[in-house]
Biopython code that builds the backbone (N, CA, C, O; Angstrom):
import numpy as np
from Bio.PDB.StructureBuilder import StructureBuilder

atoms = [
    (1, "UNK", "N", (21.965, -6.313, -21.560)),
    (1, "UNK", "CA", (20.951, -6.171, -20.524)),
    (1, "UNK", "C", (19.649, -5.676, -21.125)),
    (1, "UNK", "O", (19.746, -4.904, -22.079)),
    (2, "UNK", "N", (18.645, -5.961, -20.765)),
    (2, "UNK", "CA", (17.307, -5.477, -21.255)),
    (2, "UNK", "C", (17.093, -4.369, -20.107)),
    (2, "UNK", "O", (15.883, -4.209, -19.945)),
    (3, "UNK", "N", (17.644, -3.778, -19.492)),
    (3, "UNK", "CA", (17.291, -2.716, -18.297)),
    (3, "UNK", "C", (17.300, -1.343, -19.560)),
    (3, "UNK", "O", (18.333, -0.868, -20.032)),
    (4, "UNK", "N", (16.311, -1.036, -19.809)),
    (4, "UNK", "CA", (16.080, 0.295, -21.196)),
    (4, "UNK", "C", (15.750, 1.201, -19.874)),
    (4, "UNK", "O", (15.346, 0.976, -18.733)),
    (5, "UNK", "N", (16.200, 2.535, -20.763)),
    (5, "UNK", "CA", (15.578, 3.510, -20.329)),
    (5, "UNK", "C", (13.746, 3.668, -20.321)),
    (5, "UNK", "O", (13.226, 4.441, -19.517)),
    (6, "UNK", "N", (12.906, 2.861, -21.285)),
    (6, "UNK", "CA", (12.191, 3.284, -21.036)),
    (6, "UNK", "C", (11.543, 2.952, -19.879)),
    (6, "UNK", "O", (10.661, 3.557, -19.269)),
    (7, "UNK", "N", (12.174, 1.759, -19.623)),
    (7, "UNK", "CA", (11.479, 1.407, -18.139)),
    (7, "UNK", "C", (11.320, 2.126, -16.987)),
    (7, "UNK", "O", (10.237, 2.089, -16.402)),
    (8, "UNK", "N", (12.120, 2.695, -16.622)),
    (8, "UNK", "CA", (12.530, 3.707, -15.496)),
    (8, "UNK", "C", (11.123, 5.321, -16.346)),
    (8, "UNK", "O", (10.895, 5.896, -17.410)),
    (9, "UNK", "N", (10.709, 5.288, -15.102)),
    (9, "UNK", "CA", (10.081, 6.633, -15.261)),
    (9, "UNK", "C", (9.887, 7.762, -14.084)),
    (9, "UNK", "O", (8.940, 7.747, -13.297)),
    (10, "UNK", "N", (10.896, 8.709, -14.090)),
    (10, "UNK", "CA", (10.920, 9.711, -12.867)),
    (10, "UNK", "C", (9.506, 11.032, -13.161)),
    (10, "UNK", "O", (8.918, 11.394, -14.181)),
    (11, "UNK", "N", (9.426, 11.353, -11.988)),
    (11, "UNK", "CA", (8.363, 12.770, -11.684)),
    (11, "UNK", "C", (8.357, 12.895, -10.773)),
    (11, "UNK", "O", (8.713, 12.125, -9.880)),
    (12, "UNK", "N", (7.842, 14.170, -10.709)),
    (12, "UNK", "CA", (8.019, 15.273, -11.367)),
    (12, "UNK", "C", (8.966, 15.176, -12.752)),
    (12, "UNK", "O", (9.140, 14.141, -13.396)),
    (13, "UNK", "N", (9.470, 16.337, -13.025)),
    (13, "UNK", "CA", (10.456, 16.443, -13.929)),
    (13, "UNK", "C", (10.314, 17.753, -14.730)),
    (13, "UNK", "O", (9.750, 17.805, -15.822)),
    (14, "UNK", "N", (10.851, 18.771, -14.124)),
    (14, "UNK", "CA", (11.397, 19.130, -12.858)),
    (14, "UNK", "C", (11.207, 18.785, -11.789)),
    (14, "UNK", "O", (10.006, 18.526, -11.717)),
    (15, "UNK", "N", (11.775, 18.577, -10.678)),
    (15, "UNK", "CA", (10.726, 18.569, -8.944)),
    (15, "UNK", "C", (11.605, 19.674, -8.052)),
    (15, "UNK", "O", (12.612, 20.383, -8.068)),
    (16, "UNK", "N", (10.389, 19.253, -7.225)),
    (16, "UNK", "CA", (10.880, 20.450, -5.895)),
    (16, "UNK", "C", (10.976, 20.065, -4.546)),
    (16, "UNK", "O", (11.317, 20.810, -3.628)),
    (17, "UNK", "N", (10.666, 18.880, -4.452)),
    (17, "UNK", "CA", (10.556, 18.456, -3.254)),
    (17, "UNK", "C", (10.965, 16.758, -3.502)),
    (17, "UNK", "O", (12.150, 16.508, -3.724)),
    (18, "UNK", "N", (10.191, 15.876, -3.468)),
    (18, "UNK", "CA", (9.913, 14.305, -4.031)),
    (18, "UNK", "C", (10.163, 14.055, -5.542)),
    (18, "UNK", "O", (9.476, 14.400, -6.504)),
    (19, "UNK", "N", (11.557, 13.229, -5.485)),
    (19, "UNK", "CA", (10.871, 12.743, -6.606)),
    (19, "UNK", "C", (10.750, 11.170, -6.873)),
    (19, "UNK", "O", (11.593, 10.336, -6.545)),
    (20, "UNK", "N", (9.435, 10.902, -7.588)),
    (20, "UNK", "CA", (9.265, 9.797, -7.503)),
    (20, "UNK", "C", (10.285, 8.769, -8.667)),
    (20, "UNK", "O", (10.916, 9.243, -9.611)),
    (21, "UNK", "N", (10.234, 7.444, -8.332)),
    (21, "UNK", "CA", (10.681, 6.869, -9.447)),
    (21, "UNK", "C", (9.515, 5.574, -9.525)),
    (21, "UNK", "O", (9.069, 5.019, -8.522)),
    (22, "UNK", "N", (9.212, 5.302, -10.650)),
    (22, "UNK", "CA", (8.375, 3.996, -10.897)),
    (22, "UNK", "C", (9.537, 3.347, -12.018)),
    (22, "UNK", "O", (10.531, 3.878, -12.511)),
    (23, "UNK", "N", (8.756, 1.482, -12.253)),
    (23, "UNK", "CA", (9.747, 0.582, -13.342)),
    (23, "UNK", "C", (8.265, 0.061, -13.769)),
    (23, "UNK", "O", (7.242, 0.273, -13.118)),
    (24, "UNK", "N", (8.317, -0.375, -14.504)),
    (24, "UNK", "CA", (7.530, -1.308, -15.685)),
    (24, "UNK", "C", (7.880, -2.965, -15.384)),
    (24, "UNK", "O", (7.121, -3.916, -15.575)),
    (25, "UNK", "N", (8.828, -2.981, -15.023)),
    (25, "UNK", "CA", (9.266, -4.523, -15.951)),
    (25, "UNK", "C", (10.565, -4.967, -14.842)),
    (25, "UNK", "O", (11.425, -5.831, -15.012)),
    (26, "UNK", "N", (10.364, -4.054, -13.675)),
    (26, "UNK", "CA", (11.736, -5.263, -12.776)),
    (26, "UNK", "C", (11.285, -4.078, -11.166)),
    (26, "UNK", "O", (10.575, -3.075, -11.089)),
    (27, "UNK", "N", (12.120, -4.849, -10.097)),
    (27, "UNK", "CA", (12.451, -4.400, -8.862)),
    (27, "UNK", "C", (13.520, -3.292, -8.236)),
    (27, "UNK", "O", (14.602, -3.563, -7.714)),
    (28, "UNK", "N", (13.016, -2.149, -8.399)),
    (28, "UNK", "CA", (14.148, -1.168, -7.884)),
    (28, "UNK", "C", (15.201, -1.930, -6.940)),
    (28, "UNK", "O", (14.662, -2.849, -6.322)),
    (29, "UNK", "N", (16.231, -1.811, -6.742)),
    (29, "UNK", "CA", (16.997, -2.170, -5.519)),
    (29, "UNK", "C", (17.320, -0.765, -4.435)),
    (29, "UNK", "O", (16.842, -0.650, -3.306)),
    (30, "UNK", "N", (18.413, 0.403, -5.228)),
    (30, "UNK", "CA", (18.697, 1.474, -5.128)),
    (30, "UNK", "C", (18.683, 2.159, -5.989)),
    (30, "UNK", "O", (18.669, 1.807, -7.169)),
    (31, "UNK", "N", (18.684, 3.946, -5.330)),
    (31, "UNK", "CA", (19.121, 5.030, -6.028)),
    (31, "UNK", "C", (20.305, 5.931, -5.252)),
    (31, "UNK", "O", (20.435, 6.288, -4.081)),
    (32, "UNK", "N", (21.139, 6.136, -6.515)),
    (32, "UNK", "CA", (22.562, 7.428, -6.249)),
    (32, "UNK", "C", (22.473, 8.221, -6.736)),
    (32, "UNK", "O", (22.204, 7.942, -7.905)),
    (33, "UNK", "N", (22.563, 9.695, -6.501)),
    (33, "UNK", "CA", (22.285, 11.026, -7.046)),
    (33, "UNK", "C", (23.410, 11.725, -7.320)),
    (33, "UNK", "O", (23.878, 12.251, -6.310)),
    (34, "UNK", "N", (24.077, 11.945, -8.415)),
    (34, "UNK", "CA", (25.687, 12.635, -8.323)),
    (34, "UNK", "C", (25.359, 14.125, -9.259)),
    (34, "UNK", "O", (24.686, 14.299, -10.275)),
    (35, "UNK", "N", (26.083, 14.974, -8.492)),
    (35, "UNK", "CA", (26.037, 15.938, -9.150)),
    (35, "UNK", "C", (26.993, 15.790, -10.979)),
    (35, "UNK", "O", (27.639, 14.899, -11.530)),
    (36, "UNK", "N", (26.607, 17.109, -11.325)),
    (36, "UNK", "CA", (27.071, 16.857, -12.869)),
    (36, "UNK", "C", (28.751, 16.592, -13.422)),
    (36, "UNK", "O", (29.289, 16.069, -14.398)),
    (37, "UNK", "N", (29.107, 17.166, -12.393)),
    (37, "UNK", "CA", (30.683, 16.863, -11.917)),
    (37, "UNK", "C", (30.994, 15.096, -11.652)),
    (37, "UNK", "O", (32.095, 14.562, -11.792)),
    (38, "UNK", "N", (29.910, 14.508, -11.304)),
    (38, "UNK", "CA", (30.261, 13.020, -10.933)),
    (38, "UNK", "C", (29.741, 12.946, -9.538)),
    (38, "UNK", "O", (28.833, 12.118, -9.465)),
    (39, "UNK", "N", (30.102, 13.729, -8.027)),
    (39, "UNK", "CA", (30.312, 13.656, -7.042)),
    (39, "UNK", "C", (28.821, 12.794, -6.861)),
    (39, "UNK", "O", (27.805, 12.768, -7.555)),
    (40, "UNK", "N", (29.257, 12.024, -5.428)),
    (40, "UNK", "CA", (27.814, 11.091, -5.175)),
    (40, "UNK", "C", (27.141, 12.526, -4.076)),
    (40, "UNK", "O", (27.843, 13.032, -3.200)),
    (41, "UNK", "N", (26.226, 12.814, -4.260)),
    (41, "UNK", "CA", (25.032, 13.919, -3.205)),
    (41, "UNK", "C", (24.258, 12.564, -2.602)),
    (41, "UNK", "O", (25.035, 12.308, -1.682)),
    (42, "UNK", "N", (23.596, 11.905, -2.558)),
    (42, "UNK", "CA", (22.806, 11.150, -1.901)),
    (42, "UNK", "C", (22.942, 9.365, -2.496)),
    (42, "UNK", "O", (23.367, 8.899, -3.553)),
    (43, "UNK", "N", (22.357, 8.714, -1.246)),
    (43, "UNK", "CA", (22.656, 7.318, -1.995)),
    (43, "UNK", "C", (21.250, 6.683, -1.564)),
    (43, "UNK", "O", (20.804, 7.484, -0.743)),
    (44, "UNK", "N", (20.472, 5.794, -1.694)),
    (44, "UNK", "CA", (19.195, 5.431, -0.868)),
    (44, "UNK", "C", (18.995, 4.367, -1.473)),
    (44, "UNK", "O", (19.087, 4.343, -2.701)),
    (45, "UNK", "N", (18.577, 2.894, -0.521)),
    (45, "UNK", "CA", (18.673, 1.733, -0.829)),
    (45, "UNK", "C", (17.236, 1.416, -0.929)),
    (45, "UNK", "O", (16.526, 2.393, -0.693)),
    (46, "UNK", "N", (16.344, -0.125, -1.331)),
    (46, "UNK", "CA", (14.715, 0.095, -1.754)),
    (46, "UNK", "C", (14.077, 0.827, -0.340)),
    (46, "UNK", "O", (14.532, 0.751, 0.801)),
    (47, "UNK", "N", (12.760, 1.624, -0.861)),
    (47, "UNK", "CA", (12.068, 1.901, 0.148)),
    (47, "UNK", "C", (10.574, 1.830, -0.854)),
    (47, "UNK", "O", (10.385, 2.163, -2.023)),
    (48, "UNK", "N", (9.663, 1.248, 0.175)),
    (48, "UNK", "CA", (8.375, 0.974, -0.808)),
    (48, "UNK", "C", (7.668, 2.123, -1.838)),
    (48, "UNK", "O", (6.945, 1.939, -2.817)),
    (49, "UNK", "N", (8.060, 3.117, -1.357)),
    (49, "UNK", "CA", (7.250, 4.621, -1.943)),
    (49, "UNK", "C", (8.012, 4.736, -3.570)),
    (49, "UNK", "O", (7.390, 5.160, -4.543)),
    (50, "UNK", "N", (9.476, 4.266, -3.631)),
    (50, "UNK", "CA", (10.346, 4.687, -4.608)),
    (50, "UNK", "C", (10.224, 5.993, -4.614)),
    (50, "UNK", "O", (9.509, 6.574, -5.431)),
    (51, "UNK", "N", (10.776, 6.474, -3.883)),
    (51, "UNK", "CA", (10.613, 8.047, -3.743)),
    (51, "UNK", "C", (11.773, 8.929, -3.200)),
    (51, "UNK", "O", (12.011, 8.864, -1.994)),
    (52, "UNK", "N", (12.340, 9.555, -3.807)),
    (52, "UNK", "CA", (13.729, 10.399, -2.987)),
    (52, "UNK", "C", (13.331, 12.023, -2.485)),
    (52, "UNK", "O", (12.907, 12.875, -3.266)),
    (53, "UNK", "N", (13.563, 12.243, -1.027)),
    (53, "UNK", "CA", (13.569, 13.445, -1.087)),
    (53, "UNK", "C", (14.651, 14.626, -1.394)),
    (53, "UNK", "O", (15.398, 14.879, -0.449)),
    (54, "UNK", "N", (14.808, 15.266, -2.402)),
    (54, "UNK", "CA", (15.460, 16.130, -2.975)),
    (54, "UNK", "C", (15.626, 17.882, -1.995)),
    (54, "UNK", "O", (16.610, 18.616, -1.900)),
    (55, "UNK", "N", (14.406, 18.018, -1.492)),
    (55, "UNK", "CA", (14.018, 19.470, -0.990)),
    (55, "UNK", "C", (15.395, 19.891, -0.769)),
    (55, "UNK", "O", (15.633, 20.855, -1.497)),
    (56, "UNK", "N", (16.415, 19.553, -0.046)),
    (56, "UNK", "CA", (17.696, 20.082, 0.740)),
    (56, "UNK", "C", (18.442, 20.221, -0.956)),
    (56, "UNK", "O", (19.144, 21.230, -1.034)),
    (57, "UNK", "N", (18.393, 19.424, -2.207)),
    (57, "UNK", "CA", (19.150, 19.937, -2.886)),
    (57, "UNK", "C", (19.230, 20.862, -3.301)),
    (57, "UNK", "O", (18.134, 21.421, -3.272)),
    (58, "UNK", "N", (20.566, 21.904, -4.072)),
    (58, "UNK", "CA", (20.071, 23.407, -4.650)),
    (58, "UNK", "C", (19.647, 23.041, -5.981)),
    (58, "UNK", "O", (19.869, 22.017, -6.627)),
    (59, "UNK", "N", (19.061, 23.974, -6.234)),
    (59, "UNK", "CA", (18.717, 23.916, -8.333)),
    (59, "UNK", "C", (19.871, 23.952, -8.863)),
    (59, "UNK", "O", (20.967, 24.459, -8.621)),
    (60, "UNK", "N", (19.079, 22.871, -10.165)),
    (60, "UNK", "CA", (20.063, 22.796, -10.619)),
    (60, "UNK", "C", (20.022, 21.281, -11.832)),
    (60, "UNK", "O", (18.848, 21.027, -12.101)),
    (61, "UNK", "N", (20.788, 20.539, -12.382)),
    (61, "UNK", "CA", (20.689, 19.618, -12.932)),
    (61, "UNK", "C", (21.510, 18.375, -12.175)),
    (61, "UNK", "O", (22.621, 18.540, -11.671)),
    (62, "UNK", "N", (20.683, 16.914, -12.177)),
    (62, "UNK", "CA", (21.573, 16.111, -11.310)),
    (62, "UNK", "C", (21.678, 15.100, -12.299)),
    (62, "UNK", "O", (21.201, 15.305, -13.415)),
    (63, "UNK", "N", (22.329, 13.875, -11.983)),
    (63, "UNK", "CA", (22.392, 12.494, -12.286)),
    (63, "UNK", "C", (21.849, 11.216, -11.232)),
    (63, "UNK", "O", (22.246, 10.972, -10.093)),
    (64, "UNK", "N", (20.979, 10.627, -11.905)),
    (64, "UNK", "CA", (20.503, 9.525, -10.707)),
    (64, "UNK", "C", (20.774, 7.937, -11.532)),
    (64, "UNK", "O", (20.233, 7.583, -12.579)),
    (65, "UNK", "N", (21.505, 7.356, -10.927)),
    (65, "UNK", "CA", (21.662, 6.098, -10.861)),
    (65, "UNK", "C", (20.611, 5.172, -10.161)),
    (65, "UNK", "O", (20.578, 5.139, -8.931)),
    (66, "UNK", "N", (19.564, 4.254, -11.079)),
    (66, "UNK", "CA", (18.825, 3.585, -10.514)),
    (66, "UNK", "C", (18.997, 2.469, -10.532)),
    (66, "UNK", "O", (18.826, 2.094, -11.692)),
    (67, "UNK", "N", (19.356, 1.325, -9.639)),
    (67, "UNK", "CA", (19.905, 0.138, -9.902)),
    (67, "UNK", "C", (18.713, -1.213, -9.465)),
    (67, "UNK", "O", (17.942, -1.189, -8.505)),
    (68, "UNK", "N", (18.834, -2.103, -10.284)),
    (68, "UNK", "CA", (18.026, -2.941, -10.312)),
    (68, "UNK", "C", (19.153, -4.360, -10.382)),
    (68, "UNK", "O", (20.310, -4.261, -10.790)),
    (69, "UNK", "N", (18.558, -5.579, -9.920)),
    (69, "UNK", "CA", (18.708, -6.680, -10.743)),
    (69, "UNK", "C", (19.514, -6.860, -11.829)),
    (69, "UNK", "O", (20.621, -7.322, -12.107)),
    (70, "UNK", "N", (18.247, -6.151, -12.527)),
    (70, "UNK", "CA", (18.493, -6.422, -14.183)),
    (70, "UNK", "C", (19.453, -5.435, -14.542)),
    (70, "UNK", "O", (19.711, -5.449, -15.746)),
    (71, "UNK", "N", (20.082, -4.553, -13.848)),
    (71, "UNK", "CA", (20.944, -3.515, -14.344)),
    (71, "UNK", "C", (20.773, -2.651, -13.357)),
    (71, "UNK", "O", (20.295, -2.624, -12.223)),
    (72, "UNK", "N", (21.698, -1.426, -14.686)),
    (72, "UNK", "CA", (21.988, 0.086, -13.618)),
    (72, "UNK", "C", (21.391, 0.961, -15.268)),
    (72, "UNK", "O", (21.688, 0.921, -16.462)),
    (73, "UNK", "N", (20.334, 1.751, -14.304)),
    (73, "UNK", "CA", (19.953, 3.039, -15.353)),
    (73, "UNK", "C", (19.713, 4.322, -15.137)),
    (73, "UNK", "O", (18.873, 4.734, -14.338)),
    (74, "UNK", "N", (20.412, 4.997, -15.813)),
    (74, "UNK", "CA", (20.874, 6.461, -16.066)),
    (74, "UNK", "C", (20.317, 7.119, -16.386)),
    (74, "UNK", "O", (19.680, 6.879, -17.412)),
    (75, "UNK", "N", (20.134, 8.802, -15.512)),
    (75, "UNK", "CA", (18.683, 9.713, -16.054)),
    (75, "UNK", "C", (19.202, 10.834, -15.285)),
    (75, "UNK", "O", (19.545, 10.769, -14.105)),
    (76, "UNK", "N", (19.247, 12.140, -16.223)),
    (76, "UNK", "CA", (19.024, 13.582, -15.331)),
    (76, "UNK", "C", (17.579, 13.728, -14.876)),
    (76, "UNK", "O", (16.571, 13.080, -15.157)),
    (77, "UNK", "N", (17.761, 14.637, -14.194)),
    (77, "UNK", "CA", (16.419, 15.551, -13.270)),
    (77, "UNK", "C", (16.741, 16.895, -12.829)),
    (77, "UNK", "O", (17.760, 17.241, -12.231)),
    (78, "UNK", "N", (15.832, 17.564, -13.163)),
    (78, "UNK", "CA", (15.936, 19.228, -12.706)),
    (78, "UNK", "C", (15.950, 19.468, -11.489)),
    (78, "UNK", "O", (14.965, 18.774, -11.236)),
    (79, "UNK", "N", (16.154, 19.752, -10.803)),
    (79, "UNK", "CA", (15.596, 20.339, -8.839)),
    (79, "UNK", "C", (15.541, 22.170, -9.075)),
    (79, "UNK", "O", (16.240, 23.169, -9.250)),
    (80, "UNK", "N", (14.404, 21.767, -8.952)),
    (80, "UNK", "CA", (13.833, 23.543, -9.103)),
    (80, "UNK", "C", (13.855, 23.842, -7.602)),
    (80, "UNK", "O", (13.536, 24.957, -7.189)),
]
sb = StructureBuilder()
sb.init_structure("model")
sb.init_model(0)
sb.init_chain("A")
sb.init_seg("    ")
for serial, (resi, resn, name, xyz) in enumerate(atoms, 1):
    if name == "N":
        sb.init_residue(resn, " ", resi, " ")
    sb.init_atom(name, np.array(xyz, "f"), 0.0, 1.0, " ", f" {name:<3s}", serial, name[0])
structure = sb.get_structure()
C-alpha cells in the first residue's frame, strides 16, 4: 500500500479539545480511537472538518485508526 505515515498529519499534538486530522495524497473515509489496551473509545465515519472531538476523553495516550481507500493508518495522540 502506498498509505505512509507521512501522509496522515494530526494537531494539535497534544490536544485538548479537537483534534484535527488532514491527508496529502487520498480521502479520509473514517476514524477509531482505542485506548492503549486495544479497547475501541470512539469510532467516526467522514465528516468535512476531519476533526474528532476528544474533550470527554481523560489524559492520557490513545491510538487512532485512520482509514482511507488506500489503506488503514496508525498514530498515537496525547489528550491533555
Amino acid at each position: 500500500s502506498n498509505f505512509e505515515m507521512d501522509n496522515v498529519i494530526l494537531y494539535p499534538n497534544p490536544v485538548k479539545n479537537i483534534l484535527n486530522i488532514t491527508s496529502k495524497n487520498f480521502s479520509i473515509e473514517s476514524f477509531y480511537v482505542y485506548s492503549l489496551l486495544g479497547e475501541l473509545i470512539m469510532e467516526q465515519k467522514y465528516n468535512k472538518s476531519h476533526s474528532i472531538d476528544v474533550s470527554s476523553l481523560s489524559e492520557g495516550i490513545y491510538i487512532i485508526e485512520v482509514r482511507s481507500i488506500n489503506g488503514i493508518n496508525i498514530q498515537k495522540f496525547i489528550k491533555e
